[in-house]
N, CA and C of each residue as an Amber inpcrd file, in Angstrom:
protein
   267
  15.7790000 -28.9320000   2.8020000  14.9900000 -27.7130000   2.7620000
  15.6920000 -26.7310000   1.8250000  14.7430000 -26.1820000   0.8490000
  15.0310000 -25.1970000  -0.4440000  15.6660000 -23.7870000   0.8010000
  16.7640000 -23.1330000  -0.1470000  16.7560000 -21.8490000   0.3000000
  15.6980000 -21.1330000   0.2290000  14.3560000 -20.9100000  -0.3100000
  13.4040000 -19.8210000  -0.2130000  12.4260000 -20.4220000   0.6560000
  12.3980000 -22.0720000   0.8480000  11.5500000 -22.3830000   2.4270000
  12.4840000 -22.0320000   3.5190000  13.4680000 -22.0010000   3.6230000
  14.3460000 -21.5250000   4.8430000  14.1490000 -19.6360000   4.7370000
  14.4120000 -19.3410000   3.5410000  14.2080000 -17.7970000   4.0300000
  12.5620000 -17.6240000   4.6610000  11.5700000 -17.9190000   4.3090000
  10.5760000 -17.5420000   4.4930000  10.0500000 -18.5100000   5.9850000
  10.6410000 -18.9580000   6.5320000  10.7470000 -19.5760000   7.7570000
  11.7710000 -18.7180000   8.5950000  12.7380000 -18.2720000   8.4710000
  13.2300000 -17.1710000   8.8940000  12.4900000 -15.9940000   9.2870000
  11.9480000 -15.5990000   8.1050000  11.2190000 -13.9230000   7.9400000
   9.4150000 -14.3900000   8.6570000   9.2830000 -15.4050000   8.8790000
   8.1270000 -15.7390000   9.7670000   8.6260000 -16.0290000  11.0600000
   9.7140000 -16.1550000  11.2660000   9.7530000 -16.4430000  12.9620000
  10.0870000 -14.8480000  13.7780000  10.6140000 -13.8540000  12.8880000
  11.5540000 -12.4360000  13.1230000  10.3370000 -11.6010000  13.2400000
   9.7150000 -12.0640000  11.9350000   8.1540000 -10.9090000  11.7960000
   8.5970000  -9.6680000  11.7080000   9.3030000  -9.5130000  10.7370000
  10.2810000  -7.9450000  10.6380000   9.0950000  -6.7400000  10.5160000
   8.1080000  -6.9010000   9.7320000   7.2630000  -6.2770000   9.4610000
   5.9690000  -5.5650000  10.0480000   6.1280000  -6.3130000  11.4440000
   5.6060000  -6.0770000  12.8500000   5.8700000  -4.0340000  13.1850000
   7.0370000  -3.6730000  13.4020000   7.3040000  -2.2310000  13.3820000
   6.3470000  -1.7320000  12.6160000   6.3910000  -1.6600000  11.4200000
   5.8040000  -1.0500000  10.3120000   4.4530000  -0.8540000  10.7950000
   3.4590000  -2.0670000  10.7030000   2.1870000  -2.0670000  11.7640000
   2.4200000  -1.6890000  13.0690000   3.0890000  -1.9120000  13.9430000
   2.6050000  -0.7820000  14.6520000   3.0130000   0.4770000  14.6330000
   3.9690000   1.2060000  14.0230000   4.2260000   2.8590000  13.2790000
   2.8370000   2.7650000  12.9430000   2.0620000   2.3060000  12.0420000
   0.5750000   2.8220000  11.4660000  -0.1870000   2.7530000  12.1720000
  -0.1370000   2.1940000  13.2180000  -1.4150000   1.8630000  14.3990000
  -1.5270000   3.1000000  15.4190000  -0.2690000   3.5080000  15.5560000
  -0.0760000   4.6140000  16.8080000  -0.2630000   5.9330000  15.6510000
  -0.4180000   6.0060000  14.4490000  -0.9840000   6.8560000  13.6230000
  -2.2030000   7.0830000  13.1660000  -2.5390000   5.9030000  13.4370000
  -4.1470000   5.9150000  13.6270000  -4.9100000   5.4850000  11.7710000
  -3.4470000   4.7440000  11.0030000  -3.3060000   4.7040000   9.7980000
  -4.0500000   3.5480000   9.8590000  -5.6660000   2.8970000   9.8610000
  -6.1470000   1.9270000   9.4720000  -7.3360000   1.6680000   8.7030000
  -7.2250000   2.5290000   7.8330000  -8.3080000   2.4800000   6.9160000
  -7.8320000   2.5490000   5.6430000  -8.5440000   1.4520000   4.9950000
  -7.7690000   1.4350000   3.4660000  -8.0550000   2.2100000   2.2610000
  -7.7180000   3.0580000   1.9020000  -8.3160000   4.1280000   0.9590000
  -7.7560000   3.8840000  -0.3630000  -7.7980000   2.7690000  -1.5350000
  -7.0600000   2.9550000  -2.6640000  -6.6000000   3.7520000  -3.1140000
  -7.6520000   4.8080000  -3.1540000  -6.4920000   6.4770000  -4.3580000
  -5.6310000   6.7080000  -3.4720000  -6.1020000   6.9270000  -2.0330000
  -5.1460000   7.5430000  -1.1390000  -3.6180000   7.1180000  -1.2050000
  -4.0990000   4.9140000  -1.2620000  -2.8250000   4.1910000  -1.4990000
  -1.5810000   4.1560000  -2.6080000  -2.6760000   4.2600000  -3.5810000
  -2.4380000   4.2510000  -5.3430000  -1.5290000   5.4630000  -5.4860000
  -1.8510000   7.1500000  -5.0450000  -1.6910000   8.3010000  -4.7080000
   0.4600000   8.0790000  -3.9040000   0.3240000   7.2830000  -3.1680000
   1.6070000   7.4960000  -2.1310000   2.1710000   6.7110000  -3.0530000
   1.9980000   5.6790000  -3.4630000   2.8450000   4.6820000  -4.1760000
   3.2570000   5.2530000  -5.5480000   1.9960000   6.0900000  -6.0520000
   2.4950000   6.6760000  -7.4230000   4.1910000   8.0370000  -6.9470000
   3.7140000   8.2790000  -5.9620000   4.4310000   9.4510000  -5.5490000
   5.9660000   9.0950000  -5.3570000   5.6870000   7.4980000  -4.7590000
   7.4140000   7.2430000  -4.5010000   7.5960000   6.4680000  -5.7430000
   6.7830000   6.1120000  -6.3670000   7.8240000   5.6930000  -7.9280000
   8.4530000   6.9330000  -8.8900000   7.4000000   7.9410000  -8.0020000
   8.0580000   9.1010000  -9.0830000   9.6550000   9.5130000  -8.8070000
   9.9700000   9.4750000  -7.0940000  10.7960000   9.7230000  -6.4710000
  11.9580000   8.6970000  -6.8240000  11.6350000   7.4570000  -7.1150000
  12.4840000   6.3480000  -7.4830000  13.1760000   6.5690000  -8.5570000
  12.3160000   7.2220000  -9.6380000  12.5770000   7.5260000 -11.1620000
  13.6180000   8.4030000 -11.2910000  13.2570000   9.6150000 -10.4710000
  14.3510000  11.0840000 -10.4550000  15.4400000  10.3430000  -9.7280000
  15.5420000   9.6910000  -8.8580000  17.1600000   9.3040000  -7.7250000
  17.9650000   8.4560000  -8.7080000  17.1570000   7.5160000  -9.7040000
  17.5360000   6.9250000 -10.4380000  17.8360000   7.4070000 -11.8220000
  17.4400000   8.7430000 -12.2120000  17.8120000   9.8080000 -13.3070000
  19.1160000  10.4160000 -12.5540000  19.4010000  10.7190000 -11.1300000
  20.3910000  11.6950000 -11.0110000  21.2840000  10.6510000  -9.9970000
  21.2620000   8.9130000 -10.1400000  22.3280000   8.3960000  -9.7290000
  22.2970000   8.3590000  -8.5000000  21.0000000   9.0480000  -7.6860000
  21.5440000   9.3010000  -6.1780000  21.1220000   7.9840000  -5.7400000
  21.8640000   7.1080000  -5.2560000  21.3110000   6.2910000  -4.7400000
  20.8730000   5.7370000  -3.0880000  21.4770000   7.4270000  -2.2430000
  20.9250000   7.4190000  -0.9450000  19.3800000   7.5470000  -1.4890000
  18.7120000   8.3290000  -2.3470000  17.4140000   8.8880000  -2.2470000
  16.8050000   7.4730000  -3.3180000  17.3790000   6.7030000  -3.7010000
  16.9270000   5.1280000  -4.6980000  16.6120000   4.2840000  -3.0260000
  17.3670000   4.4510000  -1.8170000  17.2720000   3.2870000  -0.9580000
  15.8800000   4.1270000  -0.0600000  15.8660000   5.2760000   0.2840000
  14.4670000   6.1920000   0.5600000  13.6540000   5.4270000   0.0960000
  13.2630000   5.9080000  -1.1500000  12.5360000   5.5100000  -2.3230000
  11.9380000   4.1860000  -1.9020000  12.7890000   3.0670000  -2.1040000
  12.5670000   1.4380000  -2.0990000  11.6020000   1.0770000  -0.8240000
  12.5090000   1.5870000   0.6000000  12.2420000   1.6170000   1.8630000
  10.7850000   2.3140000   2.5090000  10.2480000   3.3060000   1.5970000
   8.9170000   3.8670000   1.8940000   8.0730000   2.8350000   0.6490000
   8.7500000   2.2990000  -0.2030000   7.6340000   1.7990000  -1.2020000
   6.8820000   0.0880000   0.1540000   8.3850000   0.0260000   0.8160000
   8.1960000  -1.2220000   1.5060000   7.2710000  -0.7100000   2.6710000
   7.3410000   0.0230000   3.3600000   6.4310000   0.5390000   4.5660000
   4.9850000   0.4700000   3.6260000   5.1250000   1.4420000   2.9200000
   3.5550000   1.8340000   1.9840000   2.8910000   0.2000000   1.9440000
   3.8140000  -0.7850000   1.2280000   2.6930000  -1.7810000   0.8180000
   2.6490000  -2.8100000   2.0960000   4.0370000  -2.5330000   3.1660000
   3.0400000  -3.0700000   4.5260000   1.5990000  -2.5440000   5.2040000
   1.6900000  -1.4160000   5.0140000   0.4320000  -1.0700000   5.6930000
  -0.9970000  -0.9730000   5.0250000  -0.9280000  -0.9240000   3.4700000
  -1.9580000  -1.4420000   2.9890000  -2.0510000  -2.6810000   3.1980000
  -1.5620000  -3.8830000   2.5710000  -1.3740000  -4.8820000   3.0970000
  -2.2180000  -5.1910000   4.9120000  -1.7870000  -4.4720000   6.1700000
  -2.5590000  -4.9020000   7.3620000  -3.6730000  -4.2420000   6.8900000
  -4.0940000  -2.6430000   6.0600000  -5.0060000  -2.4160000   6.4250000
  -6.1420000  -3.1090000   5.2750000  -6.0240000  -3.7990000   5.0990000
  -6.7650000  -5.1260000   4.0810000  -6.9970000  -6.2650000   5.0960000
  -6.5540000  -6.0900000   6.3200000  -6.6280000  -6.9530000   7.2330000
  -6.0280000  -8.1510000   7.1860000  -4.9260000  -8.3790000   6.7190000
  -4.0320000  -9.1020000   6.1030000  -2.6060000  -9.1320000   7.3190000
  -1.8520000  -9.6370000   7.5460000  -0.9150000 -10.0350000   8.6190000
   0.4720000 -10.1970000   7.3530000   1.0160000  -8.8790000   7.1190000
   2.1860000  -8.7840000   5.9480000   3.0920000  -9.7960000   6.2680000
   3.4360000 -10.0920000   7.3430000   4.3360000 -11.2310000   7.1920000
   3.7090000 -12.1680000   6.9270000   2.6170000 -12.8360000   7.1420000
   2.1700000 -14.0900000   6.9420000   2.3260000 -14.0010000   5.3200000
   1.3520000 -12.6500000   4.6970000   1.2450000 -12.8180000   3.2040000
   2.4180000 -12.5440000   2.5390000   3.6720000 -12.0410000   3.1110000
   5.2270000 -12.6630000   2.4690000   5.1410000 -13.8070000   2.6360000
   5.3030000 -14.7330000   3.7770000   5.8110000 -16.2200000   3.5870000
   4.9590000 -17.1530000   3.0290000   3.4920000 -16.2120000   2.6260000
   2.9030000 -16.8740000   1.7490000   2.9740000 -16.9910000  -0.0990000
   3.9410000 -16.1310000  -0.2470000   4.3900000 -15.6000000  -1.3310000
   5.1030000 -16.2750000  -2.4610000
């Protein structure tokens, strides 16, 4: 077994991405709005850009860590199961 069938057999049995969906569920975050999506994602690349202009790299791991929440929850709210469509990846 390849290391990236073992990771993704890993990250399907943990389902790390489970939190994330439900943080958006108890927010009542389930409707998929592209600009809305397009809108947050543009916002933290902007944020990525400046942490990464001024070196900070507490506000580069921010940055990364909301880009990862953001495209879990589009992702469920596409009705999609984010871990499945990582280990389908």
């Amino acid at each position: 077994m390849n290391i990236v069938t073992q990771f993704r057999k890993a990250v399907y049995a943990v389902k790390p991405l489970d939190s994330i969906v439900s943080w958006n569920k108890s927010r009542n975050l389930s409707t998929y709005d592209a600009t809305a999506e397009d809108n947050m994602i543009a916002e933290e690349l902007e944020e990525l850009s400046l942490a990464r202009a001024n070196n900070d790299i507490d506000q580069m791991v921010d940055a990364y860590c909301d880009l990862i929440v953001l495209a879990t929850g589009a992702i469920h709210k596409l009705g999609y199961d984010p871990t499945d469509a990582m280990a389908e990846t």
